[in-house]
Phi, psi and omega in degrees: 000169203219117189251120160233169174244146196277304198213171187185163197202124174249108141285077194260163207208049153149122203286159174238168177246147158325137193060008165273155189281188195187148199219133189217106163218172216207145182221148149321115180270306182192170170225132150269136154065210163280003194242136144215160187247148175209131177245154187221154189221136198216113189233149203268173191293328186277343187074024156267176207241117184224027152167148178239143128264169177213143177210125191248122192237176239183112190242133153226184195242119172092176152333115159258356161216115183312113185284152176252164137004000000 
């Protein structure tokens, strides 16, 4: 099976200065089916929350692109 990404959303919502650390963690929100959602949160050294993703994924079965010849 072949795992993609359908879609995805980035916020970000509150500027870093050069050389500060970043911390990024991501959790499984849920799975269906072939779909799962995953969120990632991303907070500066001070503990602001300074960008969310969301990614929406996609499982198919065989090859999604076909090789040539």
């Amino acid at each position: 099976m072949v795992t993609f990404a359908q879609n995805a959303t980035i916020s970000f919502l509150s500027k870093v200065e050069l050389g500060e650390t970043l911390v990024a963690e991501a959790r499984k929100a849920g799975v269906a089916g072939r779909a799962g959602v995953y969120d990632v949160r991303v907070t500066a050294e001070d503990g602001r929350v300074v960008a969310v993703f969301q990614g929406l994924s996609r499982t198919a079965g065989g090859k999604v692109i076909e090789e040539e010849e």
